[in-house]
C-alpha positions in Angstrom: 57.3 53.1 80.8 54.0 55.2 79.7 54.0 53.8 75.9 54.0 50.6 74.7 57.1 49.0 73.3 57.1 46.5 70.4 59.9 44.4 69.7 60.6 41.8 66.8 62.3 38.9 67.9 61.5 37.2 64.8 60.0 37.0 61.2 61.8 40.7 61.0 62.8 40.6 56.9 62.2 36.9 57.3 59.6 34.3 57.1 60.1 32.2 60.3 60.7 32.5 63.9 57.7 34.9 64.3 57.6 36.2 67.9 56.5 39.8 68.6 57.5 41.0 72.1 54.6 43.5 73.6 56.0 45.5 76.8 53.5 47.4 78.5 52.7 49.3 82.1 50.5 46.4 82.7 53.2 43.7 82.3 55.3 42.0 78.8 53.7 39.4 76.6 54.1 37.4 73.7 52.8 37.2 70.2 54.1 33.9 69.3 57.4 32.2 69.4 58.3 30.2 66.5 60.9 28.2 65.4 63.4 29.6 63.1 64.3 27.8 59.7 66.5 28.6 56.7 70.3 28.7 56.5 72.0 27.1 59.4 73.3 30.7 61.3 69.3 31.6 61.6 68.5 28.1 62.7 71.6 28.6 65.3 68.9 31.2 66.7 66.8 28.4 68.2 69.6 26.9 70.1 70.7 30.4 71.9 69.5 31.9 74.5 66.4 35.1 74.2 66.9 38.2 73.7 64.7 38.2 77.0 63.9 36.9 80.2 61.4 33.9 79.8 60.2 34.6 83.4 59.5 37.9 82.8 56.7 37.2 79.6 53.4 37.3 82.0 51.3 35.4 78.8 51.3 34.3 75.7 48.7 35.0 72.5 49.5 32.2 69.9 48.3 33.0 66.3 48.1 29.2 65.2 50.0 26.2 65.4 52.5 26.4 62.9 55.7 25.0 63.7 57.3 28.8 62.9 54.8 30.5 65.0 54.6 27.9 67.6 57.7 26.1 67.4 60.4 27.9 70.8 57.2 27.8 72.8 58.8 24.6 74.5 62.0 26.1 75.4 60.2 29.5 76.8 58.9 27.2 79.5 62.1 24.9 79.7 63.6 28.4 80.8 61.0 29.6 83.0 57.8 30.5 81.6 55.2 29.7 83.3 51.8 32.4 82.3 49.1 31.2 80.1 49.3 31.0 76.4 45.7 31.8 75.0 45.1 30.1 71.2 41.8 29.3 70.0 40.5 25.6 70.9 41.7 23.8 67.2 45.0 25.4 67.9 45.3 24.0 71.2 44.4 20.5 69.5 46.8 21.2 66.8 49.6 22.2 68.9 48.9 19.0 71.0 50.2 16.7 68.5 53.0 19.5 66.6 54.9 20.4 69.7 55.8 16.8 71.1 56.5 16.0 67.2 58.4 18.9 66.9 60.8 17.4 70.2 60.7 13.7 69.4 62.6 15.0 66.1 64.9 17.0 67.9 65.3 14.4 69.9 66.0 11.5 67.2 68.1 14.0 65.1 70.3 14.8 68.3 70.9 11.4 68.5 71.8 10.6 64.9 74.3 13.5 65.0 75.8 12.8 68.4 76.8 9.1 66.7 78.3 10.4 63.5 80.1 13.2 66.0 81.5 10.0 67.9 83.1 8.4 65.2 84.7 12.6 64.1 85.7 12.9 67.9 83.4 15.9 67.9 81.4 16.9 71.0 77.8 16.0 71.5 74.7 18.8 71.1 71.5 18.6 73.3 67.8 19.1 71.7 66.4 22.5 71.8 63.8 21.0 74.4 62.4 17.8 75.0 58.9 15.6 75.0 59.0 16.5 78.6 59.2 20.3 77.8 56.5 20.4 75.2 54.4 18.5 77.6 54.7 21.2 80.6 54.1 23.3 77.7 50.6 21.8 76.6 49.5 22.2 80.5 49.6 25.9 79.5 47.2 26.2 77.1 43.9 28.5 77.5 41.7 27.3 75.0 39.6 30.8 73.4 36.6 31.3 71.0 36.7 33.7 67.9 34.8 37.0 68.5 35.0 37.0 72.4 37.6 39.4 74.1 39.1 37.5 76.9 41.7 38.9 79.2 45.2 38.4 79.5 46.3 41.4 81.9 44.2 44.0 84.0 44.3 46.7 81.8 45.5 44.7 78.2 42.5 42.4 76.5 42.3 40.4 73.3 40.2 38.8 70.6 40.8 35.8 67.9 39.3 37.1 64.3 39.4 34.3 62.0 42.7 34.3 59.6 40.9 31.7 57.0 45.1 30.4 56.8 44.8 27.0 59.0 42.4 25.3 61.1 41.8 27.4 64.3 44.4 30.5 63.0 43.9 33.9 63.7 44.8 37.3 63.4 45.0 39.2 66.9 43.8 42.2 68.3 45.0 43.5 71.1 43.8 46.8 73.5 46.1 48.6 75.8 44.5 50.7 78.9 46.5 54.1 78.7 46.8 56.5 80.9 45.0 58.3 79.5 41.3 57.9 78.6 41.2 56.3 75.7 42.8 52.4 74.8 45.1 51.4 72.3 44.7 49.3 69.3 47.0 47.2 67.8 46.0 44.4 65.3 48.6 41.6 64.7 47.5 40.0 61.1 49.4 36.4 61.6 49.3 34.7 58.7 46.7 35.5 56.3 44.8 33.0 54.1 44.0 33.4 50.6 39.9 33.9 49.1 40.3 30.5 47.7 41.5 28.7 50.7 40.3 24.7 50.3 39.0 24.3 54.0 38.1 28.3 55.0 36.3 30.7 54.7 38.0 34.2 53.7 40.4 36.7 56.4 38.4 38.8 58.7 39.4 41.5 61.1 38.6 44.7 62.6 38.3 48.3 61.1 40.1 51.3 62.7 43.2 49.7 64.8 45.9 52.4 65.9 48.8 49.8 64.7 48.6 46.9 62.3 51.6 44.1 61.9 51.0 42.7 58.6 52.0 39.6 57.3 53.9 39.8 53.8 54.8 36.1 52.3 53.7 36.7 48.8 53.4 40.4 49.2 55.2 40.8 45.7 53.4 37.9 43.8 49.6 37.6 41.8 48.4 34.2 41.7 46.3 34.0 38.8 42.9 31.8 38.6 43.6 30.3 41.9 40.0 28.7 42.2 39.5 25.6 43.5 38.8 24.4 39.6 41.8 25.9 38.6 44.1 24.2 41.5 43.1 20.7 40.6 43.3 20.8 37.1 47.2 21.9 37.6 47.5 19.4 40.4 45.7 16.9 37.7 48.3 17.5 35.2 51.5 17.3 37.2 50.2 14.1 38.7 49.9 13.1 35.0 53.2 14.1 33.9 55.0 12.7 36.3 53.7 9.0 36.0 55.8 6.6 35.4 55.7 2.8 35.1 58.5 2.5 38.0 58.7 6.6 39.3 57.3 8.0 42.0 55.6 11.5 42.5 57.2 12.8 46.0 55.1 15.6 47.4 57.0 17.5 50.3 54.4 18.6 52.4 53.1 20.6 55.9 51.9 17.8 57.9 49.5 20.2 58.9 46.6 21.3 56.5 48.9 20.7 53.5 48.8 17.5 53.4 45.0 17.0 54.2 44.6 19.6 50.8 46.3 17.3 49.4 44.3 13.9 50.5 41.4 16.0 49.5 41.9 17.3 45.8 43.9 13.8 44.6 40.6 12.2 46.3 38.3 14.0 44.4 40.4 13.7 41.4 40.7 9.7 41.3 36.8 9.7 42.3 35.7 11.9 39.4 37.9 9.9 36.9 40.2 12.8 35.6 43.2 10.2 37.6 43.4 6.9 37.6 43.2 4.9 40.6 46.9 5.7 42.3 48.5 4.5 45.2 48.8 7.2 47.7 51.0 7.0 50.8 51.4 10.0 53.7 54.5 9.3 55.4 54.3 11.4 58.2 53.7 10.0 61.4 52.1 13.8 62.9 50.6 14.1 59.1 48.5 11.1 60.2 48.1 12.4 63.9 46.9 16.1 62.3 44.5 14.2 60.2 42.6 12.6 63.0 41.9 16.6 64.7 41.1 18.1 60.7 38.8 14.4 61.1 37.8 15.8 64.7 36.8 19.7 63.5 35.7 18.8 60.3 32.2 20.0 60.3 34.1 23.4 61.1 35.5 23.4 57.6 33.8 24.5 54.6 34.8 21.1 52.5 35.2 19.1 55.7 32.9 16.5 53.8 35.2 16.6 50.8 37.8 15.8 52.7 36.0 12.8 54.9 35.4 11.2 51.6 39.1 12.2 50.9 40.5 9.9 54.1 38.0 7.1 53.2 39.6 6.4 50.3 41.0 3.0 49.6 43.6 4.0 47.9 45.2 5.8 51.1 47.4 4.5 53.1 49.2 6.3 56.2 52.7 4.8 57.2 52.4 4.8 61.0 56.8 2.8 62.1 59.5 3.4 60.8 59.2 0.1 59.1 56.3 1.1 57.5 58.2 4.2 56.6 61.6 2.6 55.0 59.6 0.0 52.9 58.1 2.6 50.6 61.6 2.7 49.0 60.4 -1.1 47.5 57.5 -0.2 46.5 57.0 -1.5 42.5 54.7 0.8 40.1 53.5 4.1 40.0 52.8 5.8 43.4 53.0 8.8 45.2 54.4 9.8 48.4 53.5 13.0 51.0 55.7 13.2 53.6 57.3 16.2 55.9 58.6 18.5 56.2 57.4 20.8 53.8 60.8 22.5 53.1 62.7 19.2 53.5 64.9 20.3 56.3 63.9 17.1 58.2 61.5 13.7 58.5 60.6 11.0 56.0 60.8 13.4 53.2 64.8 13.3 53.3 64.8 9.6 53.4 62.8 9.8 50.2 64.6 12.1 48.4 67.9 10.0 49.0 66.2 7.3 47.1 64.7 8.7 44.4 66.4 12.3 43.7 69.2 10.6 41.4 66.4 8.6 39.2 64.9 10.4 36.3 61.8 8.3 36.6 60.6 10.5 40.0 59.0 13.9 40.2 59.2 15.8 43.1 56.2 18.6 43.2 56.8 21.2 45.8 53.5 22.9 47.3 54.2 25.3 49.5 57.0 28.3 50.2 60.2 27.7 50.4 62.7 29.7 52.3 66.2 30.5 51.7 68.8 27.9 52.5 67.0 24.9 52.9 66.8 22.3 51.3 63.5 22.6 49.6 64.9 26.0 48.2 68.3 24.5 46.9 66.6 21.7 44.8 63.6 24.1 43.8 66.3 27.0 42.4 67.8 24.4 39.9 70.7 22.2 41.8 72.4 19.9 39.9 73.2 17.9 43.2 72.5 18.2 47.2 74.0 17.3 50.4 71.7 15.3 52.6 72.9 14.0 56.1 76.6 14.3 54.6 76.0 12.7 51.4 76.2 13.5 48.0 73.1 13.4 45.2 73.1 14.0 41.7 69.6 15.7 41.1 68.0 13.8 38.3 64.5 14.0 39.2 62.1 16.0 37.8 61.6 19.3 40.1 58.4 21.1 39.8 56.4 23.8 41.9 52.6 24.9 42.3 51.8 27.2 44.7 48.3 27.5 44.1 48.1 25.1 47.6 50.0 28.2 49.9 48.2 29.1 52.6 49.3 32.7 52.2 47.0 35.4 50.3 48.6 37.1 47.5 49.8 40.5 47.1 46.9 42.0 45.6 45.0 40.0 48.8 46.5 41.7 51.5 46.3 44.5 49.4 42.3 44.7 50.3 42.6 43.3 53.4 44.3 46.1 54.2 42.5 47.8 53.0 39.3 46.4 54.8 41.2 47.5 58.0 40.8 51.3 57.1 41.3 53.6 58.8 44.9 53.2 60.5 45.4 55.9 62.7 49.4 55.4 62.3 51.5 52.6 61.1 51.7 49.4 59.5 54.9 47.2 60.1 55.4 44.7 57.3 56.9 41.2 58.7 56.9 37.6 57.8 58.5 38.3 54.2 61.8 38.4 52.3 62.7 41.6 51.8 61.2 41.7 47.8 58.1 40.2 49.3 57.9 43.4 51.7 59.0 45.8 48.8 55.9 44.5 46.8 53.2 44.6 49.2 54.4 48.1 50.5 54.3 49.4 46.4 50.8 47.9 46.5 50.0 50.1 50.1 51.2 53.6 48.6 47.9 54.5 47.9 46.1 53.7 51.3 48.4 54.2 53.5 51.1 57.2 53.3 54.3 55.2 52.7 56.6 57.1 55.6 54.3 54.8 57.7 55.1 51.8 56.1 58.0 50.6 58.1 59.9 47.3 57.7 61.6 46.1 61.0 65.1 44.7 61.7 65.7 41.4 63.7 65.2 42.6 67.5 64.6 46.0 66.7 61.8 48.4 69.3 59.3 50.7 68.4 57.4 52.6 70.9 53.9 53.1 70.1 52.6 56.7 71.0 49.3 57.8 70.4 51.0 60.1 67.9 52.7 57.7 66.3 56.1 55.1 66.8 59.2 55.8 67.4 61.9 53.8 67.0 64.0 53.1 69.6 68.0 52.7 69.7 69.3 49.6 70.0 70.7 48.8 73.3 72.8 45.8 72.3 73.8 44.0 68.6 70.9 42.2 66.9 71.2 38.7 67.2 72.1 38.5 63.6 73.5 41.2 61.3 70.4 42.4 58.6 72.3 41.5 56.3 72.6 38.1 56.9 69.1 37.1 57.3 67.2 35.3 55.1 70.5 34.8 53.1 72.5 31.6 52.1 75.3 31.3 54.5 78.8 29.6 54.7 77.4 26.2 55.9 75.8 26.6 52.2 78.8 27.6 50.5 80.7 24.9 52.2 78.4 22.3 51.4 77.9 23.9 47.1 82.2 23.5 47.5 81.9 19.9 48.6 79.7 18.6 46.1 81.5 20.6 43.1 84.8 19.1 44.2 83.4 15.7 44.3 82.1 16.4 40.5 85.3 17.4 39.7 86.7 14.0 40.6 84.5 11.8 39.2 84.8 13.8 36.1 88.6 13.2 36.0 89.6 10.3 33.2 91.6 8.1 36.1 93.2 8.3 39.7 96.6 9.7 38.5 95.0 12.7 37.4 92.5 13.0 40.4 95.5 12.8 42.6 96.9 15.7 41.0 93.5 17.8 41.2 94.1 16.4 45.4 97.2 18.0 45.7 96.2 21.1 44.0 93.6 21.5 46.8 95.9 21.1 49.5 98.5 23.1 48.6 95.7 26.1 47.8 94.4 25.5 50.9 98.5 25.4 52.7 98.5 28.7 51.2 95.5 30.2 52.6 96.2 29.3 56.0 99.7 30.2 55.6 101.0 26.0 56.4 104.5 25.7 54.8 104.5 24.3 51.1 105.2 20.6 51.0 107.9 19.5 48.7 106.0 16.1 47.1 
């Protein structure tokens, strides 16, 4: 082979499914392998097969435990995996309780659809993998410090630098052996924390890499004031404005991290009086397991005290059943709800929102980012109603957003940590980011690094990396999804924005003569499309 080859199996233009495939003369590793969310043809990713041959992926390096960095891991060793996959040790605790989560919803959803199918005569679908799965998974995990190069091949060696994004994330750098004399150097950023991240201290990383893979979230964005001070005085006030006699604030939330922020600040809020004393619930069963390892590695935090005083509370309650879980929706008075997922494509949170989205006594208060074609996304862009689990809701809740909780550094923050990682002998490949998100952080980069070497990846697309620079190699079959079609809306979003306008237009018809007539209308524009003969009544 002689140079290395890097391949981007995910996060390419996109913000989930992160997996970076590394093909060297000392064997093929990962970078992650992460579930992919959004509109239903990039979910439709996860269910078919890899663009490669599990067996053949000698070890993995996993960045953190996110669900879109973590998430396929699973299914790599359902379909023959079997190397080590090196995280640091509070990843390896966190992935202990996301990955069998992460099946046992696959698992219950599977089930829920394969009934409704029943009844439709449709056939049945299997999980992406199983509990079993993500437990031969877990057996795979080689716990590794920060600082210490450990390695993974003869000839290819790594090190963890702190990412300051989650507990226990990292940014990876990797050395290659060459053929030459000298190694080499690629840094993979992962996700990248902001300076005022609640539990962390800020990014770090090496100086003078060859190649850097760069995260770009909010690579087009300037988060103003976001101090701690700052964040809960906004959190203060939406709290305030969405109280109610009989509402509910819902809080869609990452069980991981985002929802122990969130134990933390309301906490602190309630203890130094600016809130009253508020009824807090987290509905999240692996919310309430993540808790227990934040609980675990607290003293690793920088307000891991904060946030023990947070989880004493006695205003906090976690709801552990699902019977627990379904009578929050009887709950009298003000309260306030966190519950996953953090985009609302599955869990609790749905459940919630299909009580309380038509009633203009709740709030909903997103936190975190929100990608195209999910739910979270439709509801935070302004819908007037949603489809959840088939059915129809008019939105009347209050929507609201604050993003001063993301775990991802701003533009003008990767800007300098970029900066910090001076010099780069050759290129920087922006990932993790819709494509304006990648636009703004490479604007930001034109004056440290030459922009012909700012290079924006495709879905599968290969680079080789020479020590004279990468070249990018010609595709030897289609990608997986056309460019153009990632992180987009899709047809199962169309379809679904057609359904619930149709069902407007009926109710808003004055009585069932003249809905019958809007009926037939429909089905003879639809006769015509597909070319059915015209009926004559």
């Amino acid at each position: 082979m002689g140079h290395p080859r890097l391949t981007f199996h995910g996060a390419a233009k996109a913000v989930t499914g992160s997996c970076f495939r590394l093909e060297t003369d000392h064997g093929q590793i990962l970078i992650d392998c992460g579930l992919f969310q959004g509109s239903k043809t990039e979910k439709e990713l996860n269910h078919r097969p890899f663009p490669f041959e599990p067996e053949s992926i000698a070890a993995v390096i996993l960045s953190h435990a996110h669900i879109d960095h973590s998430g396929l891991l699973p299914k790599l060793v359902h379909q023959g995996f079997s190397g080590p996959i090196h995280a640091t040790p509070a990843t390896a605790d966190l992935a202990g309780v996301m990955l069998p989560d992460s099946a046992h919803i696959q698992e219950i959803e599977v089930e829920q659809f394969n009934r409704r199918a029943a009844r439709r005569n449709r056939g049945k679908v299997s999980p992406i993998y199983t509990s079993r799965d993500a437990e031969a998974c877990l057996a795979l995990f080689r716990p590794q410090p920060y600082d210490t190069w450990f390695l993974v091949l003869p000839g290819l060696r790594a090190r963890f630098w702190n990412a300051g994004h989650l507990l226990g994330s990292a940014s990876i750098e990797i050395e290659v052996d060459q053929a030459v004399s000298t190694r080499m150097r690629i840094l993979f950023s992962a996700d990248i924390g902001p300076d005022y991240k609640l539990m962390h201290p800020d990014p770090e990383g090496p100086s003078g890499v060859d190649y850097l893979i760069c995260e770009s979230t909010y690579g087009d964005r300037d988060r103003i004031d976001a101090t701690a001070d700052h964040r809960r005085t906004l959190l203060c006030d939406e709290v305030r404005a969405a109280m109610h006699p009989d509402g509910a604030l819902l809080i869609p939330s990452f069980a991981v991290e985002r929802a122990q922020e969130l134990i933390s600040d309301l906490g602190r809020l309630m203890a130094e009086g600016a809130l009253p004393t508020i009824p807090i619930y987290v509905d999240s069963p692996l919310a309430t397991k993540a808790t227990r390892v934040f609980a675990e590695h607290h003293r690793d935090l920088e307000e891991g005290a904060v946030l023990m005083k947070g989880l004493n509370s006695p205003h906090l309650h976690f709801t552990e059943s699902q019977e627990e879980s379904m009578a929050l929706d009887r709950l009298r008075g003000f309260h306030v709800i966190i519950a996953a997922s953090g985009m609302c494509e599955a869990g609790r949170i749905r459940h919630r929102l299909k009580n309380w989205l038509s009633r203009e006594e709740a709030t909903v208060l997103f936190t975190g980012f929100q990608a195209v074609g999910t739910l979270g996304r439709i509801l935070r862009d302004g819908a007037k109603s949603v489809r959840i689990q088939g059915e129809d809701f008019p939105v009347r809740a209050r929507i609201r957003s604050l993003d001063l909780y993301s775990g991802h550094a701003d533009g003008t923050e990767l800007q300098e940590w970029v900066k910090a990682r001076l010099p780069i002998r050759h290129d920087v490949f922006l990932v993790h980011g819709e494509e304006a998100a990648m636009e703004g952080l490479a604007v930001r980069l034109k004056d440290i690094v030459e922009p012909a070497h700012v290079l924006r990846p495709e879905l599968d697309e290969s680079f080789e990396l020479t020590p004279m620079g990468s070249r990018r190699l010609d595709r030897t079959a289609p990608p997986r999804i056309p460019p153009e079609k990632v992180a987009r809306m899709d047809w199962h979003n169309d379809v679904s924005r057609l359904m619930l306008d149709i069902n407007d237009a009926l109710r808003a018809r004055p009585d069932e003569a003249t809905r019958n007539v809007l009926i037939r209308r429909l089905r003879r524009a639809l006769e015509r499309e597909e070319g059915v003969p015209q009926r004559t009544s």
